[in-house]
N, C-alpha and C positions, 0 to 999 in steps of 0.2 A: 696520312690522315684520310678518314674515308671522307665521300662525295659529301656528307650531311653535318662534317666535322663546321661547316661556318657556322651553323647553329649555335656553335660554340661561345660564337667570339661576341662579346660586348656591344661590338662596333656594330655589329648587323642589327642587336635592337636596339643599337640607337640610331640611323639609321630606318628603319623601320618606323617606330617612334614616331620623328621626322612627319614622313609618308603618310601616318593614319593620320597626325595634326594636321597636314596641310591639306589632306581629303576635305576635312570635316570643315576646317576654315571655307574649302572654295564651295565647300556643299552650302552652309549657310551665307555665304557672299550670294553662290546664285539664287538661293531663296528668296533674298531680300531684294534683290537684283529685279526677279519678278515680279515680289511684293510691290515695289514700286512702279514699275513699266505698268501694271493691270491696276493698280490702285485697290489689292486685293483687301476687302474687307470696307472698304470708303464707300459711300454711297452718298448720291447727290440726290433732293427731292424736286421734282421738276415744278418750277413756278406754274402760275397760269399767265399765258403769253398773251392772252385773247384782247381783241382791241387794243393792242398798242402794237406798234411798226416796226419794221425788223433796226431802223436807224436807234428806236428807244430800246429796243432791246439790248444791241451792240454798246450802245452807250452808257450798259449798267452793268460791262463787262461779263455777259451772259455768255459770250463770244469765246472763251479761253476756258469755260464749263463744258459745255456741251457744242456740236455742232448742227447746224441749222441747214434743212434739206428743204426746198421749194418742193412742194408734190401736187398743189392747182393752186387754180388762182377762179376766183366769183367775180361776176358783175353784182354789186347793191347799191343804188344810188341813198339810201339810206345811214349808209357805214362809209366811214371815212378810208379813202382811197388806200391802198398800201397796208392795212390796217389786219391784225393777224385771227383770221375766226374760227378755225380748228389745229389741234394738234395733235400728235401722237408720237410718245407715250402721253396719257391724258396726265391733265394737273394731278401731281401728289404725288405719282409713278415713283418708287426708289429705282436709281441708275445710277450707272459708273460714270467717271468723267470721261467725257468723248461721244459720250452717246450720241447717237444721231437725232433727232427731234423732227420730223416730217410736219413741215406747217401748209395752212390753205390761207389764200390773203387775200382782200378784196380787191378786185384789179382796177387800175386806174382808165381805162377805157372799156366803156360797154362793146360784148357782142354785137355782131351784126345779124336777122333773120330776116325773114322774108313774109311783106303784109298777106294774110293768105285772102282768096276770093269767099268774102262771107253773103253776097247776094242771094237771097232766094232761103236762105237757111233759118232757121227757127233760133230763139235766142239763147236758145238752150245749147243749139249745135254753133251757135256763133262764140258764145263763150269759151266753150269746148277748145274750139282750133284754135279761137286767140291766146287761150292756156297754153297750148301745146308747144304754139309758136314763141314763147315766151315773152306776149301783149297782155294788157289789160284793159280794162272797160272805162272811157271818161266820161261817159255821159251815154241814159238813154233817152233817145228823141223819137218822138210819137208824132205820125202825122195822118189824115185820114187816107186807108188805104180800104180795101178788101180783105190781103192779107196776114191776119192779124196775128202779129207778134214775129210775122218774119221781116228779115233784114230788107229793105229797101236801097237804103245806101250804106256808104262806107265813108267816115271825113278824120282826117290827120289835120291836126293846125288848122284847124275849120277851111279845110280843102278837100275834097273828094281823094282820096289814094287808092290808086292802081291794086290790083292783084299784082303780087310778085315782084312791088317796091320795096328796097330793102328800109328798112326802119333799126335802131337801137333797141335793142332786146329790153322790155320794160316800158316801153311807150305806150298811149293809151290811145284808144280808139271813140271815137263816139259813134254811135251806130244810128241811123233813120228806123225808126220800127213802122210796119202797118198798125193800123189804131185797133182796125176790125170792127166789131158793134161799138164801144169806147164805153165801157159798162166797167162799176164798179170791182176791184179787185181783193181778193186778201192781202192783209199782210202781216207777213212771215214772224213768229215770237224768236226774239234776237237775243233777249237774255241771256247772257254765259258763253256764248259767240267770243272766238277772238277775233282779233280786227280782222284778219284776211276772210276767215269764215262767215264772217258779219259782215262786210262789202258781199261776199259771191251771192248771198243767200238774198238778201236787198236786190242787186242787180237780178239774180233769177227768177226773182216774184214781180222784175219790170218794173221794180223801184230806180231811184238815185241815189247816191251816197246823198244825204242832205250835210249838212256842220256835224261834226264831235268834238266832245268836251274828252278830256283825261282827265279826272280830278287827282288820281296818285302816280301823275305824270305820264306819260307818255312812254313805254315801255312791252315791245313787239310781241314780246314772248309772252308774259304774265297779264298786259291788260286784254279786261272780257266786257261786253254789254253790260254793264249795271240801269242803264234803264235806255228808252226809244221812245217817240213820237215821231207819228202818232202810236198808239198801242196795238198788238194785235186784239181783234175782234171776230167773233164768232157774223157778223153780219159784214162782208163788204162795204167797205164807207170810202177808199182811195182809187183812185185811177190811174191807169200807166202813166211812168212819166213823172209822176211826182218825188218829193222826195222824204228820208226817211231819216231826222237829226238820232244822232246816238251819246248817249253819255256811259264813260268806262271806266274801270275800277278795277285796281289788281289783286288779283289771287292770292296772292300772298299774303292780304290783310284782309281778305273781307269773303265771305262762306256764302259760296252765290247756292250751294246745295239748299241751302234754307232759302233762300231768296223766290229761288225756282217751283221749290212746294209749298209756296205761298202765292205766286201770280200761278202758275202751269203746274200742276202738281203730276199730270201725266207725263212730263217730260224729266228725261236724266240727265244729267249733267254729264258728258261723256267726251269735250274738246278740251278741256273739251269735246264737246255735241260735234257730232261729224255733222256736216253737210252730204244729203244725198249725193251718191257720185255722179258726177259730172259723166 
């Protein structure tokens, strides 16, 4: 029988046979095999995590979806400690199970900085570094000096504080100003200001934060000036030192563009309205 005579026999395609079925069964076992392990074609949509804490998140088996990667952590004493304020992939994102989730969460202990030496400085440059350092303004105090509008003293907790005391990142400072001539000053059109922009601009015109109202509550992002007292005025009528009540209203309900081309029609709405730079 020649070399090709098995060709022949029966046995070999069945046999054969055999071989191609069990190719194709383990071809589609491993298919499926990795269909599974990669979750091929499944897609999860990623919640919004924001403001709620990695304990509530775990707790709503979010935990066995995806997995959760610490990537910073913020001081805000505004936001509730532990509490989760960016993510990435962002809300909505389609992903596989397992995906990683990089969150940022508000830390439960402030940073530490250092009071910087603001003596002799203008209140402009005082603001400046207490930015930097990551301080803020409690109060401006006017007393009569020569001069005017620079820093005199320095008080923490109505105490004088050193240059180069370490302080909680977010503390406020009250600053002694010279008075100078003590002559009337402008003041600043706040309209359409959001709070942080409407405090800097107030304190840089040598006002005080006076009272605010939120009439549609209290919300960082979205409320802006809807109205101040006193008003600004094309003639000086207020002097350093005093202070300057605001009433806010949010963006989302109410068209401060109109509002604006009705008191200031020279001015855009662009904060928001930047505040000149610092």
């Amino acid at each position: 029988m020649s070399r090709l005579g098995f060709l022949l026999k029966k046995k070999f395609y069945i046999h054969l046979g055999y071989a191609v079925i069990l190719t194709v069964i383990l071809f589609f076992a491993v298919m499926k095999f990795l269909d599974i392990y990669t979750h091929h074609g499944e897609a999860f949509i990623v919640p919004d995590f924001t403001g709620a804490t990695m304990e509530e998140v775990l707790d709503q088996n979010f935990g066995e979806v995806f997995d959760f990667i610490p990537n910073d952590s913020i001081y805000n004493n505004d936001l509730q400690p532990g509490a989760i304020v960016l993510q990435n992939p962002a809300p909505g994102s389609k992903v596989k199970k397992g995906r990683n989730i990089y969150i940022t969460t508000v830390a439960f202990l402030p940073e530490l900085t250092i009071m910087p030496d603001l003596k002799d400085l203008t209140l402009r440059q005082a603001i400046t570094l207490l930015r930097v350092n990551g301080l803020g303004v409690k109060s401006l105090q006017y007393e009569p000096h020569m001069a005017e509008n620079a820093v005199i003293g320095q008080y923490y907790d109505e105490d004088t504080i050193p240059a180069d005391t370490e302080l909680m990142k977010g503390s406020k400072i009250d600053l002694i100003l010279g008075q100078g001539g003590n002559k009337p000053v402008p003041v600043p059109f706040l309209v359409g200001l959001s709070i942080d922009n409407a405090h800097t601009a107030i304190n840089l015109a040598s006002f005080n934060i006076g009272k605010e109202y939120f009439l549609d509550g209290r919300d960082k992002e979205h409320s802006r000036v809807y109205r101040q007292e006193p008003d600004e005025t094309e003639e000086p009528e207020s002097y350093r030192g005093e202070y300057i009540n605001t009433w806010y209203r949010s963006d989302l309900t109410f068209n401060f563009d109109s509002l604006i081309e009705v008191l200031h029609p020279d001015t855009t709405l662009a904060d928001p309205v930047k505040i000149e730079s610092l």
